[in-house]
DRENDO-1510 file (C-alpha; in Angstrom, 1 decimal, always signed):
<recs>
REC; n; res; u; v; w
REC; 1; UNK; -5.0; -2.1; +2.8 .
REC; 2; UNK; -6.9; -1.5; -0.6 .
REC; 3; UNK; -9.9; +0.4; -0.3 .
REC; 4; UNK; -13.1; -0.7; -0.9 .
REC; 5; UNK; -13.7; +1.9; -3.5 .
REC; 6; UNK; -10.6; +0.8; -5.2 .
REC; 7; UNK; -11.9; -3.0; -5.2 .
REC; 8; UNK; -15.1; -2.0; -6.8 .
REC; 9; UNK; -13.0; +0.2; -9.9 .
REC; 10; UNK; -10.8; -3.0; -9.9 .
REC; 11; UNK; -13.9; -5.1; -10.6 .
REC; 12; UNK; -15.2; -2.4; -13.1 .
REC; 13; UNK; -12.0; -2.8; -15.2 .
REC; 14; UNK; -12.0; -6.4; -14.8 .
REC; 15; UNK; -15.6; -6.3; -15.7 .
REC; 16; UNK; -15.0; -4.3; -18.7 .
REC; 17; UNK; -12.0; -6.8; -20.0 .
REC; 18; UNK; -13.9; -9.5; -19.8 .
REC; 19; UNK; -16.5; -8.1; -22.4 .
REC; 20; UNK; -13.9; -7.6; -24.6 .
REC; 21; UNK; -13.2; -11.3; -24.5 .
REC; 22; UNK; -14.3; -14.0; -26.9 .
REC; 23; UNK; -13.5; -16.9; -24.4 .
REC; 24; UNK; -15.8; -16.0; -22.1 .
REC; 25; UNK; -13.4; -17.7; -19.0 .
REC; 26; UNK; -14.4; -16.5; -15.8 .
REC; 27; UNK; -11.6; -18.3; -14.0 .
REC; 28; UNK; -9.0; -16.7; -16.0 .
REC; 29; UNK; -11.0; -13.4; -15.8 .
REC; 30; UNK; -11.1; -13.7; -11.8 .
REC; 31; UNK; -7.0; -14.4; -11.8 .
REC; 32; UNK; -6.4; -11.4; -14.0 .
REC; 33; UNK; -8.5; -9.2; -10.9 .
REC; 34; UNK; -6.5; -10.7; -8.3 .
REC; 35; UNK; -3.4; -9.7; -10.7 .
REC; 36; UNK; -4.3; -6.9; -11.1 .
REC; 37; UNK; -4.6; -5.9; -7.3 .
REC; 38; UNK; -2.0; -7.3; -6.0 .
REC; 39; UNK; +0.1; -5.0; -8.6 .
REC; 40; UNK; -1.7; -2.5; -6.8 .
REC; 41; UNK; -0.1; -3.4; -3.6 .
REC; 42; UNK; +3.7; -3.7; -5.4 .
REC; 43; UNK; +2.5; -0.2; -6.2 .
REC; 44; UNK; +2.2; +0.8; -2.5 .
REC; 45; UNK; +5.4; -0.6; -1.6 .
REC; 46; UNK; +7.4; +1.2; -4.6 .
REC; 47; UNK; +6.1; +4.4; -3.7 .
REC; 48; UNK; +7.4; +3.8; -0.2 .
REC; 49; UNK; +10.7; +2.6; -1.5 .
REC; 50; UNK; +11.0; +5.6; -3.5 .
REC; 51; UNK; +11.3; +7.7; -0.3 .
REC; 52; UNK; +14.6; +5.5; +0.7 .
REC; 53; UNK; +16.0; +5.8; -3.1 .
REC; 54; UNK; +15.9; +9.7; -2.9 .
REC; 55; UNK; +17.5; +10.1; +0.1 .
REC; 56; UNK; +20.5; +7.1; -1.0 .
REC; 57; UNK; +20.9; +9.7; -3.9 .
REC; 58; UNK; +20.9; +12.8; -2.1 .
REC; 59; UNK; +23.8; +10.8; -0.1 .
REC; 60; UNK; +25.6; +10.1; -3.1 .
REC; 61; UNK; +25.2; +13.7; -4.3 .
REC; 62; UNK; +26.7; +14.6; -1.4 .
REC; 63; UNK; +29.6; +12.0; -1.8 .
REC; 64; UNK; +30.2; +12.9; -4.8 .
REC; 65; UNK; +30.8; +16.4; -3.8 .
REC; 66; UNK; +33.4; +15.9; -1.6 .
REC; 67; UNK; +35.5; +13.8; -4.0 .
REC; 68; UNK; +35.9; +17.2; -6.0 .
REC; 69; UNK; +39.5; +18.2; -6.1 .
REC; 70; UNK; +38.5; +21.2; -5.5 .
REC; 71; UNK; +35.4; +21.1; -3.3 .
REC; 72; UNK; +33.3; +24.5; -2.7 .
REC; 73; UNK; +32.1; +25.2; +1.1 .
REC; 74; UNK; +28.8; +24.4; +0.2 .
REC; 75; UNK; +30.3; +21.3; -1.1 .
REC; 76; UNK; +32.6; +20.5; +2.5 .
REC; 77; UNK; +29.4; +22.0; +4.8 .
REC; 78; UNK; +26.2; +20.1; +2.5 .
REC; 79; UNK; +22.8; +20.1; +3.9 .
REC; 80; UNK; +22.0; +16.7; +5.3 .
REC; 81; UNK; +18.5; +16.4; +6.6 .
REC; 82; UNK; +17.1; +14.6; +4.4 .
REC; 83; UNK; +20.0; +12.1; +4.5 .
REC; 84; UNK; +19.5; +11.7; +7.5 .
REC; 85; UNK; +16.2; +11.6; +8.4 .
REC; 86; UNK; +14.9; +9.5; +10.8 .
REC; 87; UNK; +12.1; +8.3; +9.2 .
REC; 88; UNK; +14.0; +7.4; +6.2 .
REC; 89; UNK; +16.4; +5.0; +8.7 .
REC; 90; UNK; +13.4; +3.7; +10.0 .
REC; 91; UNK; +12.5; +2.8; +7.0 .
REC; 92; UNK; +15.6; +1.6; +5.3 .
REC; 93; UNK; +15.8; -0.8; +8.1 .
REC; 94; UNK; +11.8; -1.5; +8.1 .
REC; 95; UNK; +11.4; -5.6; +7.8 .
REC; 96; UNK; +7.7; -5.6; +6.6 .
REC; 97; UNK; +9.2; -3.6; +3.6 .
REC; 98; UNK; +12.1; -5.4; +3.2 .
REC; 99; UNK; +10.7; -8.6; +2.9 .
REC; 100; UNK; +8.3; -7.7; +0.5 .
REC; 101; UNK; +10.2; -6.0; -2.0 .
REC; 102; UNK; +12.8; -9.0; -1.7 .
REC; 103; UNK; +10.1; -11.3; -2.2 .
REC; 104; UNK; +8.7; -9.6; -5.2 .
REC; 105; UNK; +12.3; -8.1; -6.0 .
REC; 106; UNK; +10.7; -4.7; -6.7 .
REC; 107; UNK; +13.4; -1.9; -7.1 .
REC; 108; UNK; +13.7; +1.6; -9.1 .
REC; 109; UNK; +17.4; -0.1; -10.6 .
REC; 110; UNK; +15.3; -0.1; -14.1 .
REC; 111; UNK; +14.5; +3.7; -13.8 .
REC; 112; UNK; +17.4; +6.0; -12.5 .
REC; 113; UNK; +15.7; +8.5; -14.8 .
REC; 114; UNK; +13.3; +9.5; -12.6 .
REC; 115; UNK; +14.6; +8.8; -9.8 .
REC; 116; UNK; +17.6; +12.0; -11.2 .
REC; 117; UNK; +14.2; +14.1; -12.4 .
REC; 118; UNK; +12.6; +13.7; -9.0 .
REC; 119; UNK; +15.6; +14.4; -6.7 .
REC; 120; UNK; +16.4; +17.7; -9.4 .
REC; 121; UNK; +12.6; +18.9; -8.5 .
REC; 122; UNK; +12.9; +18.1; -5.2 .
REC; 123; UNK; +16.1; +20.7; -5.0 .
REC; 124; UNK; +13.8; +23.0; -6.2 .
REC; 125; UNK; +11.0; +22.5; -4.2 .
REC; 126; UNK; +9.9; +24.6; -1.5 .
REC; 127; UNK; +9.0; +22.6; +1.1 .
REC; 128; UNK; +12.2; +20.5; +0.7 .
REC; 129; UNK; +14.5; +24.3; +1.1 .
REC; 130; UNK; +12.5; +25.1; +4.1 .
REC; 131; UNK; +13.0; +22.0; +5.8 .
REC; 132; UNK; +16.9; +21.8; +5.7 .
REC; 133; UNK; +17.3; +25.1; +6.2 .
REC; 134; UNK; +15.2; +25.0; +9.5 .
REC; 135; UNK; +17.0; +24.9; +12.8 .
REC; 136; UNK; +14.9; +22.4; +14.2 .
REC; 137; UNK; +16.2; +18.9; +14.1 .
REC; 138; UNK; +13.6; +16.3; +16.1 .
REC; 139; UNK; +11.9; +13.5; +15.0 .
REC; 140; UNK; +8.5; +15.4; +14.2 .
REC; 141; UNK; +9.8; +17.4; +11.9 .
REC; 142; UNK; +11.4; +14.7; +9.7 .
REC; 143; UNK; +8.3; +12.7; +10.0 .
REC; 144; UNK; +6.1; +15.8; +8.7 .
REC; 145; UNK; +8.5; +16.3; +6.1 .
REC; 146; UNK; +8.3; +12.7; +4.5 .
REC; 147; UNK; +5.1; +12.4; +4.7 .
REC; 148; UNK; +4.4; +15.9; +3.1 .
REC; 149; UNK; +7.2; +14.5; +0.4 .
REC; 150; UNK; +4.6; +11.8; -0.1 .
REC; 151; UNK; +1.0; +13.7; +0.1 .
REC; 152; UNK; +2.3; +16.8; -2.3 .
REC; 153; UNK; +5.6; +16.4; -4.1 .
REC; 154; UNK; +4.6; +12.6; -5.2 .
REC; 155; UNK; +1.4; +13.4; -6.0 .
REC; 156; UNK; +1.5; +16.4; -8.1 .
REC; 157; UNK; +4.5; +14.8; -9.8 .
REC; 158; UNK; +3.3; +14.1; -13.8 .
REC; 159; UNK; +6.5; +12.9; -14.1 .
REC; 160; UNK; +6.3; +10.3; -11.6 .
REC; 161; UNK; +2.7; +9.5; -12.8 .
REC; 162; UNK; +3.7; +9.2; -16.4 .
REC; 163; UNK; +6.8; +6.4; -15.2 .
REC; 164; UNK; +4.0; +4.6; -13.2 .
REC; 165; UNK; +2.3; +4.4; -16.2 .
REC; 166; UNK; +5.1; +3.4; -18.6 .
REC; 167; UNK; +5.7; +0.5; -15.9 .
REC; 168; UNK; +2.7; -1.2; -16.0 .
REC; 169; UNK; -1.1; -0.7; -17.2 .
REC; 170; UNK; -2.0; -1.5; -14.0 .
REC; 171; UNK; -0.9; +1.8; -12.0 .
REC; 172; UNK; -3.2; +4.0; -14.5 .
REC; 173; UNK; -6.3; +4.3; -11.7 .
REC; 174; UNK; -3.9; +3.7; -8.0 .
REC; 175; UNK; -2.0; +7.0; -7.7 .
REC; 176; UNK; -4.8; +8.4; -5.2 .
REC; 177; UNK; -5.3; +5.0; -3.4 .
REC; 178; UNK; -2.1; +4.5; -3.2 .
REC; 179; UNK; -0.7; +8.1; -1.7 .
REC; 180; UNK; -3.4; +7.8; +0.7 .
REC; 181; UNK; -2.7; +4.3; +2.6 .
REC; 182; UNK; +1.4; +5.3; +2.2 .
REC; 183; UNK; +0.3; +8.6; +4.1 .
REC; 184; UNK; -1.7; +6.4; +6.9 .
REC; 185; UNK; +1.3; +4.0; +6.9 .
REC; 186; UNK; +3.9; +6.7; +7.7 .
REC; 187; UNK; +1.6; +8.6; +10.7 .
REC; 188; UNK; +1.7; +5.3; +12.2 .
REC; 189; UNK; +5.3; +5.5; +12.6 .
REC; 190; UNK; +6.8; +6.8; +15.8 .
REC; 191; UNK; +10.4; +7.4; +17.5 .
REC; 192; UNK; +10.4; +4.6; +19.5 .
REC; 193; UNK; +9.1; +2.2; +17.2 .
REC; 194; UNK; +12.6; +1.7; +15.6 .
REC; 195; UNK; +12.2; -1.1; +12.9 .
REC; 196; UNK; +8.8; -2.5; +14.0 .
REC; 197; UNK; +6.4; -0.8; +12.1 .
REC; 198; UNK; +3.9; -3.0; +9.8 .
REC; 199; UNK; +3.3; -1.5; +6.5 .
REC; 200; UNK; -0.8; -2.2; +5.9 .
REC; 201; UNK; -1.8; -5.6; +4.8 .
REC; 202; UNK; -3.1; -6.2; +1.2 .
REC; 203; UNK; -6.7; -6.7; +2.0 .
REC; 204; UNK; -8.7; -5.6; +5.2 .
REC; 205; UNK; -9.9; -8.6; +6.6 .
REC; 206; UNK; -10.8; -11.7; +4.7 .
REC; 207; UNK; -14.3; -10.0; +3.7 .
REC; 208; UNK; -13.0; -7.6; +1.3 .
REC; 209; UNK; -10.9; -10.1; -0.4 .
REC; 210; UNK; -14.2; -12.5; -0.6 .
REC; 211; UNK; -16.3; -8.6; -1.4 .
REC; 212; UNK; -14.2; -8.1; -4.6 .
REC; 213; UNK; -14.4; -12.1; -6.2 .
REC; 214; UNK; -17.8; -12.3; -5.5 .
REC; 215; UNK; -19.0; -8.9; -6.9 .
REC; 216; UNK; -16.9; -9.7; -10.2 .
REC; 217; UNK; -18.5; -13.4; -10.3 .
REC; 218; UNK; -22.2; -12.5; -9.5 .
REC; 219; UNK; -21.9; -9.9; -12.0 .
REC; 220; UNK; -21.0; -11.9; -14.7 .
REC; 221; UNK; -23.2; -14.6; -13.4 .
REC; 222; UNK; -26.3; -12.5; -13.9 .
REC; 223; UNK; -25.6; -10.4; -16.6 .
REC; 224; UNK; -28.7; -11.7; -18.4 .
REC; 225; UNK; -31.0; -10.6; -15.4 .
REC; 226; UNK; -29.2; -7.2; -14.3 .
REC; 227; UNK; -29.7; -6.7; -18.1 .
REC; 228; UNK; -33.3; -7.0; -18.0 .
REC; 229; UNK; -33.9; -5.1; -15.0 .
REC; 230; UNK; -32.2; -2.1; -17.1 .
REC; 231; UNK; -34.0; -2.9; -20.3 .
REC; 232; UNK; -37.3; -1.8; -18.5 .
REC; 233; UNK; -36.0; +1.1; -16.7 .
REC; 234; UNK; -34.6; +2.9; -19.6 .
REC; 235; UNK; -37.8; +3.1; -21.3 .
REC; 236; UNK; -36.9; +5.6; -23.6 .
REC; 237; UNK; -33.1; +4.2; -24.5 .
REC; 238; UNK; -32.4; +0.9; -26.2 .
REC; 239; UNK; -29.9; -1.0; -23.9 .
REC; 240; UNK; -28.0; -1.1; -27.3 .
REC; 241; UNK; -27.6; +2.5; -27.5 .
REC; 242; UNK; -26.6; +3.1; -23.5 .
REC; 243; UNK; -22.7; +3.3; -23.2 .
REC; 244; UNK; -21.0; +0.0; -22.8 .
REC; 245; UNK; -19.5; +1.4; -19.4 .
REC; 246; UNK; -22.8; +2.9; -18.1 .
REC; 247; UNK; -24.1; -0.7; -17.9 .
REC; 248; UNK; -21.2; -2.3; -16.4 .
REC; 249; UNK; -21.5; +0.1; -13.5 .
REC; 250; UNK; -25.2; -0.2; -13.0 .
REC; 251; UNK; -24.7; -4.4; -13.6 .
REC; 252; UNK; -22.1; -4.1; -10.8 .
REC; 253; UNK; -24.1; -2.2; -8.7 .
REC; 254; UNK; -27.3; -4.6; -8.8 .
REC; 255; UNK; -24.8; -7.2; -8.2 .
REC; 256; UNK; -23.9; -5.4; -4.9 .
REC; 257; UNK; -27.6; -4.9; -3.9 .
REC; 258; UNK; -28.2; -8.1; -4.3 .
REC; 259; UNK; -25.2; -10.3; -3.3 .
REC; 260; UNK; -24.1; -8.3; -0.1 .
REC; 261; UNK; -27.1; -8.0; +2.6 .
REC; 262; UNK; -25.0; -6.0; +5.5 .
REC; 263; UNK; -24.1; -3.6; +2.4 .
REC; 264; UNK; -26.9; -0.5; +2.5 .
REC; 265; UNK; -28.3; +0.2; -0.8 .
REC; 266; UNK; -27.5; +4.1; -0.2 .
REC; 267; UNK; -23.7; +3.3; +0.2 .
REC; 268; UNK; -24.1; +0.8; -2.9 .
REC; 269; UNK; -25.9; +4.2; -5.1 .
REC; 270; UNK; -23.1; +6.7; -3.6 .
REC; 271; UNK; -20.4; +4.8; -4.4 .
REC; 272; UNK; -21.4; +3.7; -8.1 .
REC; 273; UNK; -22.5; +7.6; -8.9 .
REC; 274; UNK; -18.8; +8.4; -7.9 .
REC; 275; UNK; -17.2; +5.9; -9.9 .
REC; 276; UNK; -19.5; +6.6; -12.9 .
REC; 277; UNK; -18.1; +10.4; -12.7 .
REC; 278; UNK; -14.4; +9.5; -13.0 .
REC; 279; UNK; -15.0; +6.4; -15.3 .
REC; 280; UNK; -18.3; +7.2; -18.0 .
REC; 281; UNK; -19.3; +9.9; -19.9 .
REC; 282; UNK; -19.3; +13.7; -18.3 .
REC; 283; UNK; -23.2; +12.9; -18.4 .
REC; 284; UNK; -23.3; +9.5; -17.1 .
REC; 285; UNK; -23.5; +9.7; -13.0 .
REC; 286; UNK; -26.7; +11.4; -13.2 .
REC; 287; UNK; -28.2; +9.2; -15.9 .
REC; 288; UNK; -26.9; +6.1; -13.8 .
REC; 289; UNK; -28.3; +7.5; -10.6 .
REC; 290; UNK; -31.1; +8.3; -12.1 .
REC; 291; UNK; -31.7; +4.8; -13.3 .
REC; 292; UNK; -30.4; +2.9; -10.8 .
REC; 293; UNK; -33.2; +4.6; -9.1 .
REC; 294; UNK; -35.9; +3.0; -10.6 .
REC; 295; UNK; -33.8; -0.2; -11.0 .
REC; 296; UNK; -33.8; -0.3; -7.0 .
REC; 297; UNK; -37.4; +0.2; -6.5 .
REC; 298; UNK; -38.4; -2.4; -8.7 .
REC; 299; UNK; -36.2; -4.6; -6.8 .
REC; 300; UNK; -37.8; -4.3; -3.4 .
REC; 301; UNK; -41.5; -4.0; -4.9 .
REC; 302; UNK; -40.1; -7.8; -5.9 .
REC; 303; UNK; -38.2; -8.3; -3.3 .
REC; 304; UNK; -35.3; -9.4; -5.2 .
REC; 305; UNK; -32.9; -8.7; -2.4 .
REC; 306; UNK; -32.8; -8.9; +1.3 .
REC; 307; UNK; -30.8; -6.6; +3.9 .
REC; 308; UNK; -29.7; -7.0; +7.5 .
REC; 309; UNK; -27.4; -5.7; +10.5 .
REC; 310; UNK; -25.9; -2.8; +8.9 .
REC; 311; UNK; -27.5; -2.9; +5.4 .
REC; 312; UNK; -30.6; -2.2; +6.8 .
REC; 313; UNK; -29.4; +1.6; +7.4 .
REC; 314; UNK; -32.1; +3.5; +4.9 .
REC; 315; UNK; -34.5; +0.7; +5.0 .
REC; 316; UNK; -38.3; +1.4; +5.4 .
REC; 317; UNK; -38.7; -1.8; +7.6 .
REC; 318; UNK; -35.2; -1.1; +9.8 .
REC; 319; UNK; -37.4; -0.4; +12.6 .
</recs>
């Protein structure tokens, strides 16, 4: 499922959009989110995918090989682990994955380039020689494999990032996100588990879906109010002069505070201040903390915002 820290950058780009329009339509704005996330989760199943479309070429490498009219013995004796990995079968025949990408009629077919640059790396890699070269064949070891083939060699691959890229607008912020639930996903799988295996489901529960629309909307919805509650803590800046994404974070992050009770305000602050480090200016998380800060304490001197259960974790009255 998508993380929580992904909805909340998901929001902040959706957020940012819809100050760049001039039609001001929240409903449009709030299907272009929910576009943009579920792309996320085509993402998640493409990546998986990818595993399977490695190993189909490695097969036809091998094929290919002994069609040669005059074969080497490296060519009659190849290597085939990864061929035939287990987890790969498992996946090839894995119905959650099928039906999606049938569904959605997601494929690589578009891009055999990188699909030739990644399995010519791969070669190369180190991980991948040791692996079949090792004597030991067992299911554990082809599941450590694939999923190190996820967690390194995908992930460090700036070729693969750049195609991602190229393919849609929308990858630009997964990659992370997205190696992490694949990785989760594969040490769910076991030898006995044949075909059975669920990939994750899009959304948690029901309350992150609702979590990610509501955070959008209220933040929209009281821009005017999370504007003047930043207006007097920036005494010494005109809101004018802040940076346009300095404000959207903080405006997102009131919105939080205020809209989601069993949400404490330290995990609200935490996960702003991280976001603001990846997605404003090198200077910006402190400044927004710093803010934010005040922002908050003016807020419960008001009592502009009620927690309970859980979001009353930091609390002076949690007692």
């Amino acid at each position: 499922m998508i993380s929580r820290r992904l909805l909340r950058i998901k929001a902040l780009m959706a957020f940012y959009a819809f100050n760049r329009r001039e039609d001001n339509n929240l409903r449009q704005a709030e299907s272009e989110l929910m576009f943009s996330i579920n792309k996320t989760y085509d993402l998640y199943h493409l990546i998986i995918l990818l595993i399977v479309e490695l190993a189909d070429m490695a097969s036809d490498k091998i094929d290919q090989s002994l069609q040669k009219r005059m074969p080497t013995p490296e060519d009659l004796n190849p290597k085939r682990k990864f061929v035939d990995n287990l987890v790969v079968e498992q996946l090839r025949n894995n119905h959650s994955l099928n039906d999606y990408i049938s569904s959605k009629k997601l494929s690589w077919i578009n891009n055999p380039h990188i699909l030739r640059i990644l399995y010519g790396k791969m070669l190369q890699w180190d991980v991948y020689d040791k692996y079949v070269n090792s004597e030991t064949n067992d299911y554990l070891s082809d599941k450590k494999f694939i999923i190190s083939l996820v967690t390194e060699f995908f992930a460090s691959s700036d070729d693969l990032n750049l195609n991602l890229e190229e393919q849609s607008i929308y990858w630009n912020d997964d990659m992370e996100y997205i190696i992490a639930m694949a990785e989760r996903t594969l040490k769910k799988f076991s030898a006995n588990l044949k075909n059975e295996v669920k990939l994750m489901p899009l959304f948690k529960n029901a309350d992150d879906a609702e979590f990610v629309k509501t955070l959008f909307a209220k933040a929209i919805l009281g821009y005017e109010k999370s504007s003047e509650l930043i207006d007097r803590n920036t005494t010494n800046w005109e809101i004018e002069r802040i940076a346009l994404m300095d404000i959207l974070v903080m405006k997102l992050a009131i919105a939080e505070i205020i809209e989601f009770p069993e949400i404490p305000v330290k995990v609200t602050l935490n996960e702003y201040i991280e976001i603001a480090k990846y997605y404003c200016t090198s200077k910006s998380s402190t400044f927004v903390n710093g803010i934010l800060d005040k922002i908050v304490k003016e807020m419960r001197e008001k009592g502009l915002f009620t927690k309970y259960g859980r979001g009353l974790i930091g609390e002076e009255n949690s007692e």
